[in-house]
N, C-alpha and C positions, 0 to 999 in steps of 0.2 A: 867384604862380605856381601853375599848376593840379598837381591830384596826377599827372596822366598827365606835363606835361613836369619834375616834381619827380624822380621815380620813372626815368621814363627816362635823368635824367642821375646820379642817386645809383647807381643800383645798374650799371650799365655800368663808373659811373667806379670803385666798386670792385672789378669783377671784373677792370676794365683794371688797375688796380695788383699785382692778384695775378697777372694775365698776366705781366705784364713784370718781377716777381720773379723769378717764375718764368722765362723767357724767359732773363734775363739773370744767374740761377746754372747755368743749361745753358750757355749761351755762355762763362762763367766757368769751369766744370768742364773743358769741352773742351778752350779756352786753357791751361790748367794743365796737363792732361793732354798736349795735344801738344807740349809746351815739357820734359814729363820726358822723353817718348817720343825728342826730337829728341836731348837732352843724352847720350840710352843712346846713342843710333846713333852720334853724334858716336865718343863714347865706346871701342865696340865697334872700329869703323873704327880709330878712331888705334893702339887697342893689333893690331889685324891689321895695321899697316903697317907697327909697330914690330916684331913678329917676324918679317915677310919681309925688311925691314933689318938687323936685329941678329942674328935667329936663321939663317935663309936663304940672308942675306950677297946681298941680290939689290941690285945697284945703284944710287945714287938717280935719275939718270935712268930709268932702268926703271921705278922708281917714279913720278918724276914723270909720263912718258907715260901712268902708269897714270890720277894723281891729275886729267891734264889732260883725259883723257875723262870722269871722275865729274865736273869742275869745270863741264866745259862744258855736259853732260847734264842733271845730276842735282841735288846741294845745292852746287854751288861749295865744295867743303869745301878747307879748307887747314889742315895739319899742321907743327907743327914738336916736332921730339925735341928735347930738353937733357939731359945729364948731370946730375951730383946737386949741380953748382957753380952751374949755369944756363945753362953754354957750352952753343952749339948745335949738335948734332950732326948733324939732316937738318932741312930745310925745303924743303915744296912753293915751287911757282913762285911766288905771287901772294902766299904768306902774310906776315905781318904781325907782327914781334916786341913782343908785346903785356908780355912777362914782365919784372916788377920785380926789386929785391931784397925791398924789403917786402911783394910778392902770392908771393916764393917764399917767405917765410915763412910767410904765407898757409896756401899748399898744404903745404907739412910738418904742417899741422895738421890741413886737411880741405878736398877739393874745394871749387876757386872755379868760378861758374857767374857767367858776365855779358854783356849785350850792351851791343855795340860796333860803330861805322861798317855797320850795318845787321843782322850777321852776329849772330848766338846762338855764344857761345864758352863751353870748359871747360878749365880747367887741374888737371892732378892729377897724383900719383905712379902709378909703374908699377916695379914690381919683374920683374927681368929673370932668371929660373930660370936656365937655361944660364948664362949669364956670370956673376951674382952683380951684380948693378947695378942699380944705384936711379936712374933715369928719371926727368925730369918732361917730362909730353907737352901738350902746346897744341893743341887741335881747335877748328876753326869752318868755319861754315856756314851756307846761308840754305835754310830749309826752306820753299822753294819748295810743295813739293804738301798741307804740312800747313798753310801760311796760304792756300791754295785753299780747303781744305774748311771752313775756319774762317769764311773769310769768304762763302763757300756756304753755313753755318749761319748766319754772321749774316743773311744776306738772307734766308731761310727763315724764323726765327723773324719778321722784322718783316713779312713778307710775312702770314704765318699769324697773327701778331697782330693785325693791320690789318683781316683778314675775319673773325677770330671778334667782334673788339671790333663788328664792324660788325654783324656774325649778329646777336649779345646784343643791342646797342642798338637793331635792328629790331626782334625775335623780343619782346623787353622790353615794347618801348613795343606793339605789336599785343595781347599779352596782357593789360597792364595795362588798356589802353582798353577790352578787351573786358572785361573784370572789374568793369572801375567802371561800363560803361555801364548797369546796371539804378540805380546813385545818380543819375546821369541824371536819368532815367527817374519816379523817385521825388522827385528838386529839380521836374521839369515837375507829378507831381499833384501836390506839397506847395500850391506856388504858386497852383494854381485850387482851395485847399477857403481856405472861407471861413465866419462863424455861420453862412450862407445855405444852407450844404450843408455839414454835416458829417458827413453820412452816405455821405460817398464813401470809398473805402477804398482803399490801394495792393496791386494783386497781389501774392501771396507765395508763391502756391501751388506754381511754379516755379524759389524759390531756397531749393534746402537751403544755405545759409553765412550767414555772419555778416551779409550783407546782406538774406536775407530772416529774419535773427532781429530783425535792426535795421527791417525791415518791419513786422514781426509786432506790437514794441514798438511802434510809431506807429499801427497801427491800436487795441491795445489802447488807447493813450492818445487817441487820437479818439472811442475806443468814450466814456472815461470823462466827454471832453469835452462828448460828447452827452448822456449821460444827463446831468449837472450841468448841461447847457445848458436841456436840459429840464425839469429840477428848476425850475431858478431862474424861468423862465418862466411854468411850469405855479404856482411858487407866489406870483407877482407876478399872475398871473390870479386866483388862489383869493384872496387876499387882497383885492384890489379890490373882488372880488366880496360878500365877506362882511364886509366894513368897509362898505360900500356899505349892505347892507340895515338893521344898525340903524341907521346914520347915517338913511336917510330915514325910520327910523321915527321916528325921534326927533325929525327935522325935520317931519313932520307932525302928530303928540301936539302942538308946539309953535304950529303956526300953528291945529291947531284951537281949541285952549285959547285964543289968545288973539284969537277970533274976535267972539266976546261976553264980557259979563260974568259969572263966578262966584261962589259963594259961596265962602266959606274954606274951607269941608270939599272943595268940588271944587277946588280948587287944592293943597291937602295933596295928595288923591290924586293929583291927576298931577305933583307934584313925586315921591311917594314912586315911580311907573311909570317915571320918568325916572333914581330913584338904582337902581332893580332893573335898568333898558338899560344903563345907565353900566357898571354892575357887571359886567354880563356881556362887554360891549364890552372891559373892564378884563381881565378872564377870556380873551375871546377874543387880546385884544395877549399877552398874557403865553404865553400860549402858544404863538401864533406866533414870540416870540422862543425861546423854548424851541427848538421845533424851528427855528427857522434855524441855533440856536445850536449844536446837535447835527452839522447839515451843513458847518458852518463851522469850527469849531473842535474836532473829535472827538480830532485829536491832540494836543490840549492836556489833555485830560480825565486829572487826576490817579489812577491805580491802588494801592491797598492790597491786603494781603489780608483779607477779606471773608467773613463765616460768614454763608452764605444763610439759614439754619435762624433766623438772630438778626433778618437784615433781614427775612425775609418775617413774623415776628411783629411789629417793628416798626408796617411797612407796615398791617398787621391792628390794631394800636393808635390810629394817626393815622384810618383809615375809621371805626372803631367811634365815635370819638369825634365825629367830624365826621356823621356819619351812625347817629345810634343806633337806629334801625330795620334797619341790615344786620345779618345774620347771617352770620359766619365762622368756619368751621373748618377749620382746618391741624392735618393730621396727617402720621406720616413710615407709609408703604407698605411701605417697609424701614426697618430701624434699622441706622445705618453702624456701621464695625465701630468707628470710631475720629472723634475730632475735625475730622484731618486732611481726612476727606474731605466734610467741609461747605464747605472754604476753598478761595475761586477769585479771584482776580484781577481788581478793578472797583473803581470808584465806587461805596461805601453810597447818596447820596443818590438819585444816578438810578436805583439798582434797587431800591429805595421807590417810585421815581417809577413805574418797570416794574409793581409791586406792587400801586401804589395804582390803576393803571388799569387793571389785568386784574379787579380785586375791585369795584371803583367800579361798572364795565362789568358783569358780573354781573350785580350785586345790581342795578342798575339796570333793568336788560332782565327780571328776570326777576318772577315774580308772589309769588312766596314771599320776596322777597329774602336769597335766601340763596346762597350759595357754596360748594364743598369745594375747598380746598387742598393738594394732598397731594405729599411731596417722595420720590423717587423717585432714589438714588444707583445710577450703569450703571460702567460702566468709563471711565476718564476724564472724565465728567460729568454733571452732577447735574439731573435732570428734572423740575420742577415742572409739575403739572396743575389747571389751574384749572375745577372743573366746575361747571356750571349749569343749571336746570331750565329755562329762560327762551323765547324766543318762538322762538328757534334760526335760522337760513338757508341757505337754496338752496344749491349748488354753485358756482353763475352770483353769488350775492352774495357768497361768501366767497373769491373771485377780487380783488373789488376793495376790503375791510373797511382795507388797511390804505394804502390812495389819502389822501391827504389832503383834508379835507371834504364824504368820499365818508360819505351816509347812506342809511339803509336805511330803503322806503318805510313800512314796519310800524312803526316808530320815528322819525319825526317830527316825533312829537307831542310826543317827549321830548324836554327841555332838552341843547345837546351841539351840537358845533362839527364834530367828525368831525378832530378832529387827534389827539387821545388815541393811536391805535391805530399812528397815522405816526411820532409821539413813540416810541413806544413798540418798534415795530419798529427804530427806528435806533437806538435805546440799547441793546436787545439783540446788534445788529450791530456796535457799538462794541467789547462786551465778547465779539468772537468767536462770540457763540452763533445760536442759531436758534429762529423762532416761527413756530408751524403754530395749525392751528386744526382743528379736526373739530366740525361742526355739523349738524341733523336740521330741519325745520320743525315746530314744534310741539313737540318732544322738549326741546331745549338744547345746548350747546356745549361745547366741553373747547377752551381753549387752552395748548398747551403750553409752555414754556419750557426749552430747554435751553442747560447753561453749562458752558464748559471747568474742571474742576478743576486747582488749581494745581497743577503739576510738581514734587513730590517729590525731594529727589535726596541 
């Protein structure tokens, strides 16, 4: 069942229940109320007949002529007097001796109220001032004008509940519809985006509520779709590409080699040209799984807390040794006042990895091979600067440094895949932080690294 005819029967059906509680403790009220109102008048009457009889001394025909225009007119009321035995001492024309011995024990106790062959009747004592006499009087009547009106409210209230119930369930259902139809709206574009176009987006501009926030989230998550859509694309392109070229290099080293015959020193050598492609090709997979493995798995990546001061000397131990022609020096720019604020929230290994390719990169690029590292604590997070004398770039180049096996035409010549810096940006982004770059032509480069310190508390 759709929400429109869900909505239009749930919420109707409970306003209709509160209707006709309602409805039907008004009609209740009324009914109770006209049934005391009738019991006084009964009441009232019989003791006024009783003192134009008793006190008066006026006749009981007189009486009754009286009784027999209210009967005929008005509530058909009929009276009868008894003494304090039960004997009856006056009785309207038409009335009806209803009086027991056990309801006049009854009444010596307390007013009997009951109906009977259609009429609302009351039996009670009546004490008689002038003479000294104890009464029991019998009233009844049919309150003609008061189940008029009664039943005038009943047909009122079901009248009036019939058209409100009807309002709400129209009024209901035109509001709901109009409410839901921008999800409509947004089921018709969900339906036509496809890989093919995921750059379509659903208007939202126009709904401030819960439906254009529920907009806003689907376009976000389109947003995120494309970009990974793109990723994954762009890096199934870059891969082909660059598995592509040593592969045919190596596929040709191999058919020229075995074009003619060699000598054994020429065959060394181009087995040994082959373990140096391999090597690298090795180099290059590993690192592509690195970075797939960043994009895929980031929330899996286990966090400690972590003293940067400790990894970036680390990091500076594994290049020096791997590379003993770099030179590096890390220094701190400030000295923290305390422990605490070298400790931030990460993976040791990967921000080695961060480490090892901001220092690698340097010393690489530059003529001096050499690097300054310098840590730099701000308020909530700690700033490392990585600077170098080196060949430096453009504006225009340092827009796309951290594209994946995006290289720079000045550089080459130099061994490097161009994944370093992709790797390297997405593990920064993992652990919350942010990497910039400031670079001159000619001059050298500063990249920086910044990382949220851990929350104190």
């Amino acid at each position: 069942m759709k929400i429109v005819d869900k909505q239009t029967i749930r919420i109707p059906t409970i306003l209709s229940i509160a209707l006709i509680i309602f409805s039907a403790n008004i009609y209740l009220f009324y009914s109770n109320f006209r049934e005391n109102e009738f019991y006084l008048y009964l009441r009232n009457n019989a003791i006024s007949i009783e003192k134009m009889i008793i006190d008066k001394g006026l006749s009981g025909e007189d009486v009754r002529t009286m009784d027999d225009m209210k009967e005929n007119i008005y509530t058909q009321e009929q009276f009868i007097i008894y003494d304090s035995t039960g004997t009856v001492i006056f009785k309207s024309r038409y009335a009806v001796n209803h009086l027991t011995d056990n309801l006049l024990k009854e009444v010596y106790k307390h007013e009997v109220e009951f109906k009977k062959d259609g009429y609302e009747r009351t039996i009670f004592l009546s004490r008689n001032n002038k003479y000294k006499r104890l009464l029991v009087i019998e009233a009844a009547g049919y309150d003609l004008s008061g189940f008029n009106k009664q039943r005038n409210l009943l047909y009122i209230l079901i009248i009036s509940s019939v058209l409100l119930i009807s309002i709400i369930t129209l009024t209901t259902r035109y509001y709901i519809r109009t409410d839901l139809r921008p999800i409509g709206e947004i089921a018709k574009r969900m339906k036509k985006i496809s890989s093919k176009n995921l750059q379509s987006r659903i208007p939202e501009a126009d709904l401030d509520n819960e439906i254009g926030q529920m907009a806003h989230t689907f376009n976000d998550l389109l947003d995120r779709l494309d970009n990974s859509y793109t990723q994954q694309r762009n890096f199934v392109s870059y891969v082909t590409h660059e598995l592509r070229t040593p592969l045919s290099i190596l596929l040709g080293n191999a058919q020229v080699t075995l074009m003619k015959e060699r000598t054994v020193e020429e065959y060394k050598q181009t087995v040994e040209n082959f373990q140096v492609d391999i090597n690298n090709m090795i180099n290059l997979v590993n690192s592509l799984l690195e970075l797939a493995r960043m994009n895929a798995d980031a929330q899996s990546v286990p966090f400690v807390e972590v003293r940067v001061d400790e990894v970036l000397w680390a990091a500076s131990d594994i290049v020096k040794k791997n590379q003993p022609e770099y030179h590096i020096n890390v220094e701190f720019e400030q000295i923290p006042e305390n422990d605490e604020q070298m400790i931030v929230s990460g993976n040791a290994e990967l921000l080695v990895l961060v480490f090892r390719n901001l220092m690698e990169n340097a010393c690489k690029y530059s003529a001096d091979k050499r690097v300054e590292a310098k840590i730099l604590y701000e308020k909530n997070s700690i700033r490392i600067d990585f600077i170098d004398k080196g060949v430096g770039m453009s504006s225009s180049e340092t827009e796309h440094i951290f594209e994946p096996f995006y290289r720079n035409e000045k550089t080459k010549e130099i061994s490097g895949h161009g994944i370093g810096l992709p790797l390297t940006k997405r593990i920064v982004e993992i652990h919350s932080g942010k990497i910039s770059v400031l670079s001159e032509e000619g001059v050298g480069s500063i990249f920086t690294v910044e990382l949220p310190v851990k929350q104190l508390y």
